[in-house]
NUVO-19888 format. One line per field, with one value per residue (C-alpha): residue number from 0; x, y, z. Coordinates in pm, 1 decimal. Example, Ala and Ser with C-alpha at 12.3 -4.5 7.8 and 13.67 -1.06 7.14 Angstrom:
2
seq: [0 / 1] $
X: [1230.0 / 1367.0] $
Y: [-450.0 / -106.0] $
Z: [780.0 / 714.0] $
***
This chain:
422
seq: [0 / 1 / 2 / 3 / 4 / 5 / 6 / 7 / 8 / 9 / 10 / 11 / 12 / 13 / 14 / 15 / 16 / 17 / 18 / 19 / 20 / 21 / 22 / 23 / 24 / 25 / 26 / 27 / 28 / 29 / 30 / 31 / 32 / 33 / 34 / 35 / 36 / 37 / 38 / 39 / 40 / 41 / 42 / 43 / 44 / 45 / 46 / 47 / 48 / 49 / 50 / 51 / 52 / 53 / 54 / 55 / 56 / 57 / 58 / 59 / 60 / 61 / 62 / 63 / 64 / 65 / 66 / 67 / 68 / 69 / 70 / 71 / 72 / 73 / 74 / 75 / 76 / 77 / 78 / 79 / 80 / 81 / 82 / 83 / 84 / 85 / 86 / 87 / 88 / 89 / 90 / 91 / 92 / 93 / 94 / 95 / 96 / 97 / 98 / 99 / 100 / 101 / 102 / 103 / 104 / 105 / 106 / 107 / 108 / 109 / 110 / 111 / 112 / 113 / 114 / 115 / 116 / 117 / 118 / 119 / 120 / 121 / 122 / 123 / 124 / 125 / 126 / 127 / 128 / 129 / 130 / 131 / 132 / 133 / 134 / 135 / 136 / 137 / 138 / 139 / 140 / 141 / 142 / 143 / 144 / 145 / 146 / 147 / 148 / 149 / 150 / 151 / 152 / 153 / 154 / 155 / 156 / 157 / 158 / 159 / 160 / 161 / 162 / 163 / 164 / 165 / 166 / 167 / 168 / 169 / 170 / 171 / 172 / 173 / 174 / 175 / 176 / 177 / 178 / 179 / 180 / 181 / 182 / 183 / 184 / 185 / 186 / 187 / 188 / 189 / 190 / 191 / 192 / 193 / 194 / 195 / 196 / 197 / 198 / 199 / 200 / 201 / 202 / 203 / 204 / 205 / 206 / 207 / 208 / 209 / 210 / 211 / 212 / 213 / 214 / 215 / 216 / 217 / 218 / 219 / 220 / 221 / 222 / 223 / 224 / 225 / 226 / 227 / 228 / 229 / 230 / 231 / 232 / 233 / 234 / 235 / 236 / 237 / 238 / 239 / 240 / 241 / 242 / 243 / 244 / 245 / 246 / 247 / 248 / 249 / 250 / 251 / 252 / 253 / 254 / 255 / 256 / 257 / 258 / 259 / 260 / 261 / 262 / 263 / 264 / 265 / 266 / 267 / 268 / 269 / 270 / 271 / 272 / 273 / 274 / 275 / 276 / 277 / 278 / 279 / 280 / 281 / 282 / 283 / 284 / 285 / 286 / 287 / 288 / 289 / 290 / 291 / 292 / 293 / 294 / 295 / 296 / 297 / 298 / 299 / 300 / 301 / 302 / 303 / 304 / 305 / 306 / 307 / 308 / 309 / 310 / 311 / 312 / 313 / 314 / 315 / 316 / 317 / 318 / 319 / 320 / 321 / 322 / 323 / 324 / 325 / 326 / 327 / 328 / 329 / 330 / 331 / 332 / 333 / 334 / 335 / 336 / 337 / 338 / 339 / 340 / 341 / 342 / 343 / 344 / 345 / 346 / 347 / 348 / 349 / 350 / 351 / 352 / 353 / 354 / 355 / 356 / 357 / 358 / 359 / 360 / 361 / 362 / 363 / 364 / 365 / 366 / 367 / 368 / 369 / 370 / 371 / 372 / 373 / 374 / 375 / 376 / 377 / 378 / 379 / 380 / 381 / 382 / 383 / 384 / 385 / 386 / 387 / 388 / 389 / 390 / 391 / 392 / 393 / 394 / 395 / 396 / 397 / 398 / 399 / 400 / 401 / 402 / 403 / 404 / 405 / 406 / 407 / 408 / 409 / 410 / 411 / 412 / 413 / 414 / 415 / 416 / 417 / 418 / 419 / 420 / 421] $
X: [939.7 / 910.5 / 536.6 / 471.4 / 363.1 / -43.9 / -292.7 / -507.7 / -753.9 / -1122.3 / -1315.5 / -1512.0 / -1858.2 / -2266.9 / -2445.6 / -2458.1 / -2614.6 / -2517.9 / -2208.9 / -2211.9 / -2330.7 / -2185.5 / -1829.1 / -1579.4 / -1420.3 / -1077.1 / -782.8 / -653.3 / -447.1 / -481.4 / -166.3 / -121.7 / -5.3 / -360.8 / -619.4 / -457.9 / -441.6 / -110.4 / 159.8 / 383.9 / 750.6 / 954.9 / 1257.6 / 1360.9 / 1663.7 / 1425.3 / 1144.1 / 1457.2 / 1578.5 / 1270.0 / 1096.2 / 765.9 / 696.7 / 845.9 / 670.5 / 341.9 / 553.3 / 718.5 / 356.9 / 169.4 / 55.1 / 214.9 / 16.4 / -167.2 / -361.4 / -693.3 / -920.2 / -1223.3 / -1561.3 / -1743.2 / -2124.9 / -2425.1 / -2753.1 / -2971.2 / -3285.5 / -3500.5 / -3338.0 / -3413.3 / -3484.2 / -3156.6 / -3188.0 / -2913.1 / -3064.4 / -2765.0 / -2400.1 / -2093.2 / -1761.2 / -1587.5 / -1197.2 / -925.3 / -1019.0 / -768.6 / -476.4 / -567.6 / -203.9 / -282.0 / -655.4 / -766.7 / -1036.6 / -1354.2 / -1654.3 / -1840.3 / -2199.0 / -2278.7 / -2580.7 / -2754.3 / -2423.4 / -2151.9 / -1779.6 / -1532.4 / -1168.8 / -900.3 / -518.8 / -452.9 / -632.3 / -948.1 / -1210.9 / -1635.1 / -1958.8 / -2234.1 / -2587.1 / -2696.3 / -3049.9 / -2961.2 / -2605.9 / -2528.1 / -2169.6 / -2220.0 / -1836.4 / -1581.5 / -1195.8 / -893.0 / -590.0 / -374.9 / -180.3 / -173.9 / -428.7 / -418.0 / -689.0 / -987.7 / -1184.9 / -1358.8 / -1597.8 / -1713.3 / -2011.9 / -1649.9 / -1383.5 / -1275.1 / -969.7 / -761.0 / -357.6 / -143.0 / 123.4 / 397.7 / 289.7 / 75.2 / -269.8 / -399.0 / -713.8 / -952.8 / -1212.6 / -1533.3 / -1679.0 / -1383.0 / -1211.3 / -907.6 / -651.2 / -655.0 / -305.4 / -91.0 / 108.7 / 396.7 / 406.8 / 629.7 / 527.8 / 223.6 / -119.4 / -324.8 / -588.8 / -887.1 / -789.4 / -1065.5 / -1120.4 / -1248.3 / -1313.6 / -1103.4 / -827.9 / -761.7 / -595.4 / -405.1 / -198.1 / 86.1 / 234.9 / 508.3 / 345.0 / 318.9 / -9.8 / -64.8 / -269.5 / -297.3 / -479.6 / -782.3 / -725.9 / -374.0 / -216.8 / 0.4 / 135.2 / -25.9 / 106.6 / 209.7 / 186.1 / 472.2 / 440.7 / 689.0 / 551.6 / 648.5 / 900.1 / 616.7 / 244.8 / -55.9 / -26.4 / -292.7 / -416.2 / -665.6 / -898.8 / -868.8 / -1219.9 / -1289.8 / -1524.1 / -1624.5 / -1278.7 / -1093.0 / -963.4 / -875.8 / -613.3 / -561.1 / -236.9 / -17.8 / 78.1 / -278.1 / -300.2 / -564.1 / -467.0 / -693.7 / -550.9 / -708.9 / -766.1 / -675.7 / -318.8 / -225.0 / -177.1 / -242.9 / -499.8 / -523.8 / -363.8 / -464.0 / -315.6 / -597.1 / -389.4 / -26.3 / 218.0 / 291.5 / 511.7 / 786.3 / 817.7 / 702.4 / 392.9 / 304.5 / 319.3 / 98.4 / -130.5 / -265.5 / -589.6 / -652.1 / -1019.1 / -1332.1 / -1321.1 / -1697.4 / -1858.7 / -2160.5 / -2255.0 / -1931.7 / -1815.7 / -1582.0 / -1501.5 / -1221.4 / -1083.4 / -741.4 / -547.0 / -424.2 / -701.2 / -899.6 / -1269.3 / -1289.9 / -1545.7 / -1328.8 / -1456.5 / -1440.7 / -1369.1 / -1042.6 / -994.7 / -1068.6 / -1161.5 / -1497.4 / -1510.4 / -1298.9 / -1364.1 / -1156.3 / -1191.4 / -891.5 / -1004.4 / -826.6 / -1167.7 / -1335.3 / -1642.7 / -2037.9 / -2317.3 / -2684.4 / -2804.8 / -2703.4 / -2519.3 / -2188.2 / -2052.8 / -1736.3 / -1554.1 / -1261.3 / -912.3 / -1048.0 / -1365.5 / -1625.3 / -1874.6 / -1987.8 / -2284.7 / -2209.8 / -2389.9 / -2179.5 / -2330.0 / -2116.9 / -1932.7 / -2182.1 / -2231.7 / -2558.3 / -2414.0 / -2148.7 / -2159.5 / -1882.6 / -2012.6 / -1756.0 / -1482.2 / -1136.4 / -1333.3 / -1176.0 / -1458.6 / -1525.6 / -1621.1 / -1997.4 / -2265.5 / -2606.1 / -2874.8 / -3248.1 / -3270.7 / -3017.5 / -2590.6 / -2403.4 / -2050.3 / -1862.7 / -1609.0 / -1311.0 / -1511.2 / -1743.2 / -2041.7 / -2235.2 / -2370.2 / -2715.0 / -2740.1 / -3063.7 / -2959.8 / -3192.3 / -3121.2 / -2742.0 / -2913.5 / -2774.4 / -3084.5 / -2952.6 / -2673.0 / -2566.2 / -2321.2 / -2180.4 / -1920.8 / -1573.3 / -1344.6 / -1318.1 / -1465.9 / -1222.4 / -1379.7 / -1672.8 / -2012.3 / -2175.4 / -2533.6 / -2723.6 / -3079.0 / -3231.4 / -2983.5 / -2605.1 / -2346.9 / -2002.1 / -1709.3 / -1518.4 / -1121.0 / -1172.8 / -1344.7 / -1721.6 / -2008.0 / -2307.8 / -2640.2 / -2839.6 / -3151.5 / -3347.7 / -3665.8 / -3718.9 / -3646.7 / -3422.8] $
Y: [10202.4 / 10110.9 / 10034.6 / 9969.8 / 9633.7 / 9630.2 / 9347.6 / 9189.9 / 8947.2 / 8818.9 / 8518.6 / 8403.3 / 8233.9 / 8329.9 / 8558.2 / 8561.1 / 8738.2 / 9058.3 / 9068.9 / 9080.9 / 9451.2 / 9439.9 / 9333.0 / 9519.9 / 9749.7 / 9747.6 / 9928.1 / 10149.7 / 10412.8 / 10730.5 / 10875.1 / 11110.7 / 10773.6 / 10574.5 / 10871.9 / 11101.9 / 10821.0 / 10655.9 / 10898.4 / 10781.2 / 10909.3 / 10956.8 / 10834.0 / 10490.2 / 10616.1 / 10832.7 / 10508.1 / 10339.9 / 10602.3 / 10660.2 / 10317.6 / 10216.3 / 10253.2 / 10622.6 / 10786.6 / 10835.3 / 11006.4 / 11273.0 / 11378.9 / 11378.3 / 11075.5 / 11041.3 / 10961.9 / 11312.1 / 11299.3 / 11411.3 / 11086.1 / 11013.7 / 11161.4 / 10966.7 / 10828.0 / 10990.5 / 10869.4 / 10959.5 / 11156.4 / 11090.3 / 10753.8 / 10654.3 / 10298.0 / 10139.7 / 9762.0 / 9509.8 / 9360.2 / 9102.4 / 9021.8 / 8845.6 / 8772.9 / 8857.1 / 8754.5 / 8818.9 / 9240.0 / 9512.4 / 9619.7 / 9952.6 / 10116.7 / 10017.1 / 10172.8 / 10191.3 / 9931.5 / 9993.4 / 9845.5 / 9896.0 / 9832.2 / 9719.2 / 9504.9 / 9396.7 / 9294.1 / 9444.9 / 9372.9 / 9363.2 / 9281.0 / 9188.5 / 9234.6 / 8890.6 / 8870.5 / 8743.9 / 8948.2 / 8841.4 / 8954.3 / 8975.1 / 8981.6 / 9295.6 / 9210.2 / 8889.6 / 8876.0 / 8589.8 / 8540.7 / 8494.0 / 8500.5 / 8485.2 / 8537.2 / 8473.7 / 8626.7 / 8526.8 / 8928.0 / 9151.4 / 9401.3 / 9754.2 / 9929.3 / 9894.2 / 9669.2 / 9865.4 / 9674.6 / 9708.3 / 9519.9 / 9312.3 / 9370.3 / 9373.9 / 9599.0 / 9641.6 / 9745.5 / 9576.2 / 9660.0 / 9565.6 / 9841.8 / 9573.4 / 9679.9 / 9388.4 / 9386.4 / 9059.9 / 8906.1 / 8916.2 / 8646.8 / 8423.5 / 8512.5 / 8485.4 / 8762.4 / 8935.5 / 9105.8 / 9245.0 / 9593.9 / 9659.0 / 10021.7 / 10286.3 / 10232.5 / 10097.3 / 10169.1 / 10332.2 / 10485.1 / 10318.2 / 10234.2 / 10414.5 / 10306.6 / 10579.8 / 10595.7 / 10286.3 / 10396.7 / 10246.7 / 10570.6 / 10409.0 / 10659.2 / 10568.9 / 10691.6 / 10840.9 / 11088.6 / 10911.6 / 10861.7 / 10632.4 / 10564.8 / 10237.9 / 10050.0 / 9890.2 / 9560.5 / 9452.7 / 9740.7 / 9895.7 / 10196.7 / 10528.4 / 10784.4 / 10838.6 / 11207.2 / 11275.3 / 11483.3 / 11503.8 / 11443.4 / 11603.3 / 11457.5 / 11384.9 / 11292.8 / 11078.3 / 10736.3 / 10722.9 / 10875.5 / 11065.9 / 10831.3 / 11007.3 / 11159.2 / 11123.4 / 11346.4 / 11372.9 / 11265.2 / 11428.2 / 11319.7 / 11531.3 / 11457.2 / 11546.9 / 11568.2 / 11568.5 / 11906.1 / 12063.0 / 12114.3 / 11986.0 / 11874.8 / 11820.2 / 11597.3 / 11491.7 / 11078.6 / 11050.0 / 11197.6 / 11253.9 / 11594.5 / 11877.9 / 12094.1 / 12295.9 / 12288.5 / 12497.7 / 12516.6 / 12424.4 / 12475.9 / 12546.9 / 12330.9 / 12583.3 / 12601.6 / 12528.3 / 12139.8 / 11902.4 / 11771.5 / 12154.4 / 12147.1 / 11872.7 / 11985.6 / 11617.4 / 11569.8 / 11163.8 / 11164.3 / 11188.9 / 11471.2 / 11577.8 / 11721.2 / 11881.1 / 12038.9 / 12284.2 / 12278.8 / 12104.6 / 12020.3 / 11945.9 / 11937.3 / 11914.3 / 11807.9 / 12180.8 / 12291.5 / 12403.8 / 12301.2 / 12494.8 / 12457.6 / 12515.9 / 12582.2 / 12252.8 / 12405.2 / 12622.7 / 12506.0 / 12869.4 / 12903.6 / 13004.7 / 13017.4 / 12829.7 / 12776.5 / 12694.4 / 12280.9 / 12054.9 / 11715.7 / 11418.9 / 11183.5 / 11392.7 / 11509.1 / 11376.0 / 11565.3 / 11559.9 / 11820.3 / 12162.8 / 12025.2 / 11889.7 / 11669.9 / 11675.6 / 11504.1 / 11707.8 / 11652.4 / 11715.2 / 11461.1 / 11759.8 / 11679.4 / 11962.7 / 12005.0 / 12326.5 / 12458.4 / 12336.4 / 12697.4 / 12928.6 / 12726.2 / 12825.7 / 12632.9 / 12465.2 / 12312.4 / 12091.5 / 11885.5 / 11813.2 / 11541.3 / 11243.4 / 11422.7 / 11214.3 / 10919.1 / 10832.6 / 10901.0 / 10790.6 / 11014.6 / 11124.9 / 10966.9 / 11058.8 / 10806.5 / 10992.6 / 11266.0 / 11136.5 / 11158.6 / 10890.6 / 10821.6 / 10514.8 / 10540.7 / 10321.0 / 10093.3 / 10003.0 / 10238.3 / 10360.8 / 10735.6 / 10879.8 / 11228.9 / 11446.6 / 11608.2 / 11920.7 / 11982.1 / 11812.4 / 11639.1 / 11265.8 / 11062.7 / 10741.9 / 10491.8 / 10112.8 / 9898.8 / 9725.3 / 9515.6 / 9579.5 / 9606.6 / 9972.2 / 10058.6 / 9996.1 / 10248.3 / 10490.5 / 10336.0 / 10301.8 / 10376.7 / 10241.1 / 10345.3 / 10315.5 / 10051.5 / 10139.5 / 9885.1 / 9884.7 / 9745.7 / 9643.1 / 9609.2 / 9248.4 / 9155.7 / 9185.8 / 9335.9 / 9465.4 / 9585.1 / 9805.1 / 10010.6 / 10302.5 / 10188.9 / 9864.4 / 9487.9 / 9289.3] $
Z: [-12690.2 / -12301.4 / -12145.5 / -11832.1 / -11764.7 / -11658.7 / -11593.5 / -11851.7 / -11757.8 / -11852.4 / -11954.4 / -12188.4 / -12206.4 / -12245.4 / -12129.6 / -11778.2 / -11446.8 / -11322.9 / -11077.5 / -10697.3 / -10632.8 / -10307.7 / -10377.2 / -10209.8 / -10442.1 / -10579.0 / -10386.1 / -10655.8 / -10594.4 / -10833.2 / -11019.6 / -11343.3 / -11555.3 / -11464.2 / -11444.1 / -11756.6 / -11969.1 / -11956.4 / -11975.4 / -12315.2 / -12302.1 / -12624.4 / -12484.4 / -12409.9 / -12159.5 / -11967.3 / -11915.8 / -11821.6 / -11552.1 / -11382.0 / -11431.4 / -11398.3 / -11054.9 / -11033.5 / -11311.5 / -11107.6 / -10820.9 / -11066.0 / -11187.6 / -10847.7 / -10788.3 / -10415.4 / -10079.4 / -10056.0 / -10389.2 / -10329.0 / -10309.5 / -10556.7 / -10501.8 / -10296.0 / -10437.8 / -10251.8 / -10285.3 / -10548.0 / -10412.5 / -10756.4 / -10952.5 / -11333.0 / -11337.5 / -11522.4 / -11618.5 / -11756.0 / -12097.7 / -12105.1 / -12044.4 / -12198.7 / -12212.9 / -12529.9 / -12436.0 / -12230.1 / -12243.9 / -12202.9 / -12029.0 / -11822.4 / -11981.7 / -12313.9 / -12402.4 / -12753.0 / -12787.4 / -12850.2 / -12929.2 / -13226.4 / -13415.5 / -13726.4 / -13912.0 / -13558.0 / -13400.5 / -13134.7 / -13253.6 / -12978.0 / -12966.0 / -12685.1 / -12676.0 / -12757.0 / -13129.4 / -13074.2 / -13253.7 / -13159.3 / -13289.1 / -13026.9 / -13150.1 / -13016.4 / -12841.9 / -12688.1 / -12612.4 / -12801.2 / -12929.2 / -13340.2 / -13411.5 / -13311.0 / -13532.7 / -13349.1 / -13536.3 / -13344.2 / -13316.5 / -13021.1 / -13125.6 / -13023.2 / -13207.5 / -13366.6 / -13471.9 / -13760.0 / -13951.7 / -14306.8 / -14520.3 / -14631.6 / -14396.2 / -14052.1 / -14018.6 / -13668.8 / -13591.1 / -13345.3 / -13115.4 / -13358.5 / -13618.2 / -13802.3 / -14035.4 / -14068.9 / -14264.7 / -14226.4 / -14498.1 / -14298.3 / -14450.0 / -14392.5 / -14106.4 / -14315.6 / -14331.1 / -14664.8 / -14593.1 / -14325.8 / -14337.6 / -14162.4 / -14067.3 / -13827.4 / -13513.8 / -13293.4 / -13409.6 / -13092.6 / -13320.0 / -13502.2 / -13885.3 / -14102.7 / -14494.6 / -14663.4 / -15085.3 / -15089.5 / -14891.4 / -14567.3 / -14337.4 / -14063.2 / -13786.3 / -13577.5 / -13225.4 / -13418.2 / -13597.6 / -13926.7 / -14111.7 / -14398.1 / -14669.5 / -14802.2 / -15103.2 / -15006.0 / -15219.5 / -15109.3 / -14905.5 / -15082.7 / -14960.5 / -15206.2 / -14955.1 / -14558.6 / -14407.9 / -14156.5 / -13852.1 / -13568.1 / -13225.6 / -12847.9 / -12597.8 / -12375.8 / -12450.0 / -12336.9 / -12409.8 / -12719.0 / -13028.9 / -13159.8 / -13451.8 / -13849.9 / -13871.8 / -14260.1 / -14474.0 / -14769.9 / -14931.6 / -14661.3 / -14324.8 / -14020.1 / -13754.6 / -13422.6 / -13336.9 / -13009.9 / -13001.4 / -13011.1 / -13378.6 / -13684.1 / -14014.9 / -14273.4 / -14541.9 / -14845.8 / -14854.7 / -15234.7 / -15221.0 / -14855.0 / -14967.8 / -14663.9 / -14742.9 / -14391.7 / -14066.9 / -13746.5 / -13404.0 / -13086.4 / -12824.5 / -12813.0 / -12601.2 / -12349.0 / -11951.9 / -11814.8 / -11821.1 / -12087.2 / -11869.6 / -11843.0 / -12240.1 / -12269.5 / -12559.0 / -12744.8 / -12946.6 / -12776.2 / -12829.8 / -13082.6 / -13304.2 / -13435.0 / -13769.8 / -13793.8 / -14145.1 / -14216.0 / -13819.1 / -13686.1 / -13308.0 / -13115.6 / -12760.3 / -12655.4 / -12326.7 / -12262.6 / -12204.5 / -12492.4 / -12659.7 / -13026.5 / -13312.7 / -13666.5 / -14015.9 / -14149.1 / -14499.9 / -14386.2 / -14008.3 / -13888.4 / -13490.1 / -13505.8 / -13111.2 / -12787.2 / -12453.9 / -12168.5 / -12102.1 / -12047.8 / -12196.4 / -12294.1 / -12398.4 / -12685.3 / -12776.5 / -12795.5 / -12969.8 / -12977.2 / -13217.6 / -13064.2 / -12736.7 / -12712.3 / -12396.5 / -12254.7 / -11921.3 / -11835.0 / -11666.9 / -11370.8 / -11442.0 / -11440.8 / -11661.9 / -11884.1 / -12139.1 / -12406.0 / -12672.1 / -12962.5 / -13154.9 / -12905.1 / -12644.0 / -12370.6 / -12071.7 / -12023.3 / -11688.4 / -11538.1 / -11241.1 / -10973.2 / -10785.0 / -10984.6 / -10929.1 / -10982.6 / -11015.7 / -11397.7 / -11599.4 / -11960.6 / -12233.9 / -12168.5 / -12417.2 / -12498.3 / -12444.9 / -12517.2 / -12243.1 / -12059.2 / -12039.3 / -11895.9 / -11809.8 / -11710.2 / -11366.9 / -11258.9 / -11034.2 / -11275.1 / -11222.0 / -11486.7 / -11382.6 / -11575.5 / -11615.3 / -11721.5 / -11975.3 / -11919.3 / -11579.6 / -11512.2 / -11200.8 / -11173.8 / -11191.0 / -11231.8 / -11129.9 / -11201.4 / -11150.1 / -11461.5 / -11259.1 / -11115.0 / -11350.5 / -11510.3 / -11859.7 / -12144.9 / -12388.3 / -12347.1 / -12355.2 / -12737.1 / -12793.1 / -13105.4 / -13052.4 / -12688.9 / -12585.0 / -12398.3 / -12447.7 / -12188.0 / -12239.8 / -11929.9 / -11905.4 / -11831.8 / -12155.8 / -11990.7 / -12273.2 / -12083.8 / -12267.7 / -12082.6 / -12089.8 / -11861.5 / -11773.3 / -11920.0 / -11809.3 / -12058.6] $
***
């Protein structure tokens, strides 16, 4: 499978002050491939006929793409402070998203594409551990009282004693792992770009069952993260359709179509599930690529109601309101009861945006030149900005209580919090 070459780059070290606010920021020029999400084509001869550097030109990414949304000033501002920064490793490469950081027992576990996995201590920044595997990780981490599980480029599950550091065992599976491993009533669930998903024995790996879907010519360079429940776990799949599937037997139990691929061209069929599915009680929501935000019964997968958003990032929730960046980086707020729109705001337009995350009464997003953006969550009114650095966000921010914790492409963890000094 051909990937365009991209950038990684970061350091490593202790917490440390907040960047130059002033730097100049980066020239980067917009195209389908770097704002959709990294474009992922099914066939090696037709990477190899268009290469790299023409890909962006078939899907509009020539001279007279409309520029990013300029920032205006902010009439009424939140207070935003930086509790602490770190570097974690030698961070991401922009083509190759899928790390993400993640909270467990006081500490944030972040990984790089080279195989090193640390634990920050969550208030103070402080690196408490750090495992170097020595893999090229794609996914993950996911972290259990026991285990530390990730997948790697070369189809790998590897699956880490905690304690240790040591790897407990290594599966070799279809194809590249772009999707978060879950473990789930002792069943790791593991999902590859080739439509294969696997279940595998917690203890040593062994293969109990693998669930084979076929996938489009043409689809965003990523994958949607199993969502298990309750001894079930629900897919999103590249051609706008849900599968539930229970975790025991890998046997399907329901499957319901989103959206359906539809147009002339492949990139007009574009229909993939890439980001955070949601359950609430017996609903289940979902957004797809083509253009469509639904909430299913999670017991059948029947479409309770849609609404017309073309998303690529997923879905956040707090209680009855769902958040949602779309294609176009509008930033919506619905009622997660009807699909009603509460508001959306225009003003970030093209600027890359990260999946929108709740933090108390506010909504904030992360763009490609580092800025954090603070919404009211009432009113839709930006009320507060920050810059995290200059390198774009690798992953959408995580919030564990009143704190908001960014990962950078360039390895960089930042805490911060509205209102508050560190």
């Amino acid at each position: 499978m051909g990937r365009c070459p991209g950038p990684a780059h970061g350091r490593r070290g202790q917490p440390a002050a907040a960047p130059d606010q002033d730097r100049r920021r980066n020239d980067r020029r917009r195209s389908f491939v770097t704002r959709q999400g990294r474009l992922f084509l099914l066939v090696p001869a037709l990477l190899a006929l268009a290469g790299c550097q023409t890909i962006g030109g078939w899907f509009g990414g020539g001279s007279d793409e409309p520029e990013p949304a300029e920032l205006t000033e902010i009439s009424q501002p939140v207070p935003i402070d930086r509790v602490w920064s770190v570097d974690t490793g030698e961070g991401t490469n922009r083509s190759q998203p899928r790390i993400r950081p993640v909270y467990t027992d006081g500490q944030v576990w972040v990984a790089d594409h080279e195989g090193l996995i640390t634990a920050v201590d969550a208030e103070t920044g402080r690196v408490q551990r750090e495992i170097d595997i020595e893999l090229p990780i794609s996914a993950g981490p996911t972290v259990t009282p026991d285990l530390v599980i990730v997948g790697t480029f070369d189809g790998e599950l590897v699956v880490i004693d905690r304690e240790s550091g040591r790897i407990q065992w290594r599966a070799q599976l279809s194809s590249e792992i772009l999707a978060k491993p879950v473990l789930h009533d002792g069943i790791v669930v593991a999902r590859c770009i080739d439509g294969r998903v696997f279940g595998l024995d917690r203890s040593d790996g062994a293969r109990i069952w693998v669930h084979d879907r076929s996938v489009p010519l043409l689809t965003l360079r990523g994958n949607g993260d199993p969502l298990p429940r309750a001894g079930q776990v629900y897919i999103g799949y590249d051609d706008g359709q849900v599968t539930a599937i229970r975790v025991s037997d890998g046997s399907v139990l329901w499957e319901q179509r989103v959206s359906a691929p539809e147009g002339r061209t492949e990139l007009d069929r574009l229909a993939d599930i890439d980001g955070p599915m949601l359950v609430v009680g017996t609903e289940l929501y979902v957004v797809t690529y083509h253009g469509r935000l639904a909430g299913l019964a999670l017991e059948s997968g029947r479409t309770l109601w849609v609404k017309d958003i073309s998303s690529s990032s997923g879905l956040s929730l707090r209680r009855t309101q769902l958040a949602v960046t779309d294609s176009e980086d509008n930033v919506w707020l619905v009622d997660r009861r009807n699909g009603a729109t509460l508001w959306r705001d225009d003003q970030l337009l093209r600027r890359e945006l990260t999946r929108p995350v709740f933090l108390g009464g506010l909504v904030a997003v992360g763009d490609f030149e580092g800025y954090l953006h603070f919404f009211d969550a009432d009113s839709g009114q930006i009320v507060g900005r920050a810059r995290a650095g200059d390198d774009a966000p690798a992953a959408a921010p995580l919030v564990v209580g009143d704190t908001l914790y960014l990962l950078d492409e360039g390895g960089r963890l930042s805490a911060w919090r509205v209102g508050r000094s560190g």
